[in-house]
N, CA and C of each residue as an Amber inpcrd file, in Angstrom:
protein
   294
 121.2760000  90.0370000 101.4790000 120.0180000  90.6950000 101.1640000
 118.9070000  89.6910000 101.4160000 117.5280000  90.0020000 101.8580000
 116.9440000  89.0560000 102.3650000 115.3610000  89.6570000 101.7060000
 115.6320000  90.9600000 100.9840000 114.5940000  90.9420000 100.1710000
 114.0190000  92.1090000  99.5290000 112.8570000  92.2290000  98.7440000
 113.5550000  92.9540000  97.5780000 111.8460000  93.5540000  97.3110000
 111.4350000  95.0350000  97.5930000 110.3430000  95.5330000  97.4520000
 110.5420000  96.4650000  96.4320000 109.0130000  96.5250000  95.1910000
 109.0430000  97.6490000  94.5500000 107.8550000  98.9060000  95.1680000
 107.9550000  99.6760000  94.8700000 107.3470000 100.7500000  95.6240000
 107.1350000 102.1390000  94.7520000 106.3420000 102.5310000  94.8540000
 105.5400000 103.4780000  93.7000000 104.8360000 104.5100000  94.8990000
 105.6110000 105.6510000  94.3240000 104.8470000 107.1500000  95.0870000
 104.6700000 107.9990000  94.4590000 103.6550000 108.7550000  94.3520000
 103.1960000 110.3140000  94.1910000 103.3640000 111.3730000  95.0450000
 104.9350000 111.7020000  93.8980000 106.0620000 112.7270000  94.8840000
 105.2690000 114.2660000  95.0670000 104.2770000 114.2330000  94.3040000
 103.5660000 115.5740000  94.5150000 102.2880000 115.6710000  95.3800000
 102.5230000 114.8730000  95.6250000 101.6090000 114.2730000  97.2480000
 101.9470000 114.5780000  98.6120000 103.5100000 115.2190000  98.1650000
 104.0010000 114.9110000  99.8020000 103.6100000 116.1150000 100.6710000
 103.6750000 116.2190000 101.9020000 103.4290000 117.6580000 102.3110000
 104.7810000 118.0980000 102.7530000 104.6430000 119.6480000 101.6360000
 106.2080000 120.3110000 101.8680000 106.9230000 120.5800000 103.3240000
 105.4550000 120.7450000 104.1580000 106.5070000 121.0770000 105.7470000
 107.3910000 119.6800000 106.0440000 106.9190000 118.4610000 105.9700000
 107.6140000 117.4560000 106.0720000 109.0300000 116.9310000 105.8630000
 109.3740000 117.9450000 104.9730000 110.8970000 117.6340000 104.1390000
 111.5920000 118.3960000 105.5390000 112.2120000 117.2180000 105.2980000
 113.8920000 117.4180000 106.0710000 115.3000000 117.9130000 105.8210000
 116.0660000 119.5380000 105.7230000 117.2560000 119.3510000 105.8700000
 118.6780000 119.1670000 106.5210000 119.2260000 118.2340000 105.6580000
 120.4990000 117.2100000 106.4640000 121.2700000 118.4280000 106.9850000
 122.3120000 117.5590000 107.8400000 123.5250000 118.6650000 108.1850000
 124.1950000 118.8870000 106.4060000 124.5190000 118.3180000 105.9840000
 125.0610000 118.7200000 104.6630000 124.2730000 119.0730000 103.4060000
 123.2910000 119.5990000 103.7600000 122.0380000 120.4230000 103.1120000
 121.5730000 119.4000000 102.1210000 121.1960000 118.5040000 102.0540000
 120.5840000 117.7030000 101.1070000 119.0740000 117.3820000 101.8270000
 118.0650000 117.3330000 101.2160000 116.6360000 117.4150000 101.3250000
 116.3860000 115.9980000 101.6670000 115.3090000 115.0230000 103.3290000
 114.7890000 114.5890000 102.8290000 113.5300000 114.4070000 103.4460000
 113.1020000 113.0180000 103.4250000 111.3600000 112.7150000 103.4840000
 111.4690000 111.9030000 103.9910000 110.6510000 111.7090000 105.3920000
 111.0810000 110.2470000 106.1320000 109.8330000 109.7040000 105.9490000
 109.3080000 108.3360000 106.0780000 108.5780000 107.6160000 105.4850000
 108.4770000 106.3190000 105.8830000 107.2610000 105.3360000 106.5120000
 107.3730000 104.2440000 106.9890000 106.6470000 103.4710000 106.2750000
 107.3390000 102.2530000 105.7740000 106.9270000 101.2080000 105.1670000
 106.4020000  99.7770000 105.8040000 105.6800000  99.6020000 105.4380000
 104.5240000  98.3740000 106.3330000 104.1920000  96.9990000 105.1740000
 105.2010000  95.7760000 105.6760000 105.0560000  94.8570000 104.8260000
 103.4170000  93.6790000 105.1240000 102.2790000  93.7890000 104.5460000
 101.4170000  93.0190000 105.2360000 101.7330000  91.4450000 104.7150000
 101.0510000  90.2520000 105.4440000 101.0110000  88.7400000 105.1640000
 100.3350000  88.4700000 103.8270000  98.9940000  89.6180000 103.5960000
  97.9070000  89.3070000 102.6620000  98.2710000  90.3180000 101.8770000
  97.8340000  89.5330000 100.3960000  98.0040000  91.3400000  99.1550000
  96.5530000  91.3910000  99.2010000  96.4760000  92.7720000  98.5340000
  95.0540000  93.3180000  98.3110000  94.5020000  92.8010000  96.7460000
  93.6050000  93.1560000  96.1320000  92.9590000  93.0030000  95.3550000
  93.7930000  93.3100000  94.0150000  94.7800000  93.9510000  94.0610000
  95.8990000  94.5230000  93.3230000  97.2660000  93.9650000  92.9460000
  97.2430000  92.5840000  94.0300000  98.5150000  92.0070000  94.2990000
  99.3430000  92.6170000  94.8010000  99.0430000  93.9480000  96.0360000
 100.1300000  94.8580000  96.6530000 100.2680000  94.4360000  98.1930000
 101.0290000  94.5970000  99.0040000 101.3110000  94.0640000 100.2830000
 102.2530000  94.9830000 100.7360000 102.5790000  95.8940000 100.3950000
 103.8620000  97.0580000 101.0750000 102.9460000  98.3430000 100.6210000
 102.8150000  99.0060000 101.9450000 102.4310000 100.3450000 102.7040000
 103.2700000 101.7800000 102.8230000 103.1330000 102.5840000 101.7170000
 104.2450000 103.3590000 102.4690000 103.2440000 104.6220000 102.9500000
 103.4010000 105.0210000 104.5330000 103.1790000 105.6740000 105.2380000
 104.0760000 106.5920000 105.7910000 103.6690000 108.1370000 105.7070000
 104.1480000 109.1900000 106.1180000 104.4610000 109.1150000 107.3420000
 105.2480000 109.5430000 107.7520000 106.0110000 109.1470000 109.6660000
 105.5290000 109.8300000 110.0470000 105.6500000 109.0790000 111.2120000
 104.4890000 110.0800000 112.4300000 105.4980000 110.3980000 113.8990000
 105.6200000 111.2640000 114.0690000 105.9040000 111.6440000 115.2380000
 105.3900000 110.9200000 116.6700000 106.1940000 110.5270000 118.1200000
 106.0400000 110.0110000 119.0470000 104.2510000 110.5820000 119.6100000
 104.4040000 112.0680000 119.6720000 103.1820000 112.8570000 119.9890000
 101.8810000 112.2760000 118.7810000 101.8850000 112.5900000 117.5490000
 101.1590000 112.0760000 116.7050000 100.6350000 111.1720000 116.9940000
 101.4760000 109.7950000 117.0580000 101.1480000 108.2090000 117.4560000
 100.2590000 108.4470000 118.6740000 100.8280000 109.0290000 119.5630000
 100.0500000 109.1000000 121.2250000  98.6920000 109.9300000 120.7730000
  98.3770000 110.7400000 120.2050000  97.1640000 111.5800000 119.8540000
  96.5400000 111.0440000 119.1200000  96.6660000 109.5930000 118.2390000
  96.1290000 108.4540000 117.6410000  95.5550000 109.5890000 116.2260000
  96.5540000 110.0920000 115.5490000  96.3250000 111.0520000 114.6430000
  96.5200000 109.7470000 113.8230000  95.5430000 110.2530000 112.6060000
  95.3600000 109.0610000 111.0510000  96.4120000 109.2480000 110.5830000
  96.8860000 107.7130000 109.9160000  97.8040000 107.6130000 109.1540000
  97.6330000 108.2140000 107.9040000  98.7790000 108.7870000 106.8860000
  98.6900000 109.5590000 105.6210000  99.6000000 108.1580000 105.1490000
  98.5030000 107.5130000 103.7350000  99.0280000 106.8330000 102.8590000
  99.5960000 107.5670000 101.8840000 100.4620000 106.7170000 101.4980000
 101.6350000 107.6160000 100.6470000 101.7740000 107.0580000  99.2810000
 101.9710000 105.5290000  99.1650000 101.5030000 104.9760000  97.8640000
 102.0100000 103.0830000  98.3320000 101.6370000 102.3830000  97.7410000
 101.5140000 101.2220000  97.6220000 102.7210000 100.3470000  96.7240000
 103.0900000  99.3090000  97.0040000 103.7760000  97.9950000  96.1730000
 103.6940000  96.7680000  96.6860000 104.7440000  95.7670000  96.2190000
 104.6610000  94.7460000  96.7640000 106.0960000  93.9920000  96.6970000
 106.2790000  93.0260000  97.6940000 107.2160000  92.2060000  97.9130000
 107.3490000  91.4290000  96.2850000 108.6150000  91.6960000  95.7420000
 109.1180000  91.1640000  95.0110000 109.6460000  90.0370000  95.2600000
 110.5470000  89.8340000  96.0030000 111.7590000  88.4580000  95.8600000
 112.0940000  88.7730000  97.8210000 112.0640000  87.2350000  98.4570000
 112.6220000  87.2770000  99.6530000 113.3550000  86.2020000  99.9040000
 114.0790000  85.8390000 100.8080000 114.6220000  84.4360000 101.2190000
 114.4000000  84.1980000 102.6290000 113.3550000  84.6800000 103.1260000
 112.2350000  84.3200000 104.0150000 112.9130000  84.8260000 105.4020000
 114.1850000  85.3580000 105.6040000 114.5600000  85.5330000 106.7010000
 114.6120000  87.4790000 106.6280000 113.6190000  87.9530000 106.7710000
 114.0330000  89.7380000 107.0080000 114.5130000  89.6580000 108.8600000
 115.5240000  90.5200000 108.8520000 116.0230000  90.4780000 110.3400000
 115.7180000  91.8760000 110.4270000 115.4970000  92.2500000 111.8170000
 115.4690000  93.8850000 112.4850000 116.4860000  94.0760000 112.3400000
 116.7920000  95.7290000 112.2470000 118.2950000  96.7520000 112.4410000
 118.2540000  97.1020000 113.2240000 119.8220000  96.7780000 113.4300000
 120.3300000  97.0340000 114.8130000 121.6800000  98.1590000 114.5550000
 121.1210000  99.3430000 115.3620000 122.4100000 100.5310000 115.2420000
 123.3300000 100.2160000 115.7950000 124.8430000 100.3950000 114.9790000
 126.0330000 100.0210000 115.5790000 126.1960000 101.4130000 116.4620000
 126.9690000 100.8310000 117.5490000 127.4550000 101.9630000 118.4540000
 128.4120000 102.9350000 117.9570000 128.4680000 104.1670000 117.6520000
 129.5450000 104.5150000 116.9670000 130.9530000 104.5990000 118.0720000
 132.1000000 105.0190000 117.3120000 133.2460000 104.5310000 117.4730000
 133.8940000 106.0400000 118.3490000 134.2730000 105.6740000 119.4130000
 135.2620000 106.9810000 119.6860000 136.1290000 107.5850000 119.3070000
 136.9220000 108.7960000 119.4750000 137.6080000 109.6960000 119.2640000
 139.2690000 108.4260000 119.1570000 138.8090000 107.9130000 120.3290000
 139.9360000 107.3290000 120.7290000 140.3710000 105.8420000 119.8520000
 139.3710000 104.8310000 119.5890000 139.0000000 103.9190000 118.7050000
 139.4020000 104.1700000 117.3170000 138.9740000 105.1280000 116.8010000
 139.1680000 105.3620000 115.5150000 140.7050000 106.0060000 115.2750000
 141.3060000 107.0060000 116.6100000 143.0170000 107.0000000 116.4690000
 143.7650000 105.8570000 116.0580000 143.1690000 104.5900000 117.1790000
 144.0230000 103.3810000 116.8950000 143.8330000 102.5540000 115.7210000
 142.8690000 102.6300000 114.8220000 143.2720000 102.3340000 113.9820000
 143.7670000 102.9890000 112.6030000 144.3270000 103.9260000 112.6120000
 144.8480000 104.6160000 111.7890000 146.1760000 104.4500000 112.1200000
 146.6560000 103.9810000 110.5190000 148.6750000 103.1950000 110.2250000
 149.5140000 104.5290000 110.5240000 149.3300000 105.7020000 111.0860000
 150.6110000 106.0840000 112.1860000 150.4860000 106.5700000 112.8340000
């Protein structure tokens, strides 16, 4: 773990078209978080921003703030995610014991 944000939202804020349902019907809300260098006047430095669609971004549509926190605890190394490739039909036969 490389670090550790608290984060505070006003769930009745959200806009209902936004919600997402999963293949296994569970509800959700996608949401982008923005760690800045400087806190504000508040001691806050984490952004959470409503996701924006590829089109959105390109139409330079305003960001919707969503609510604010801040970096709690880090050990100075946050790394990017990287999606594992998933596993084939065939991959996942071989490892199964028969």
């Amino acid at each position: 773990m490389s670090a550790l944000l608290n984060v505070s939202i006003r769930v009745d804020s959200l806009p209902k078209e936004k919600f997402v349902q999963g293949k296994d019907g569970k509800v959700f809300y996608n949401f982008t978080i923005s760690v800045n260098d400087d806190s504000n006047q508040f001691g806050q430095n984490v952004s959470l921003i409503d996701s924006q669609t590829k089109e959105e971004r390109d139409a330079k549509k305003p960001k919707s703030y969503l609510g604010n926190g801040a970096v709690v605890w880090t050990d100075g190394s946050i790394k990017t995610a990287e999606k594992k490739a998933e596993a084939t039909k065939e991959e996942i036969a071989s490892d199964l014991p028969f």
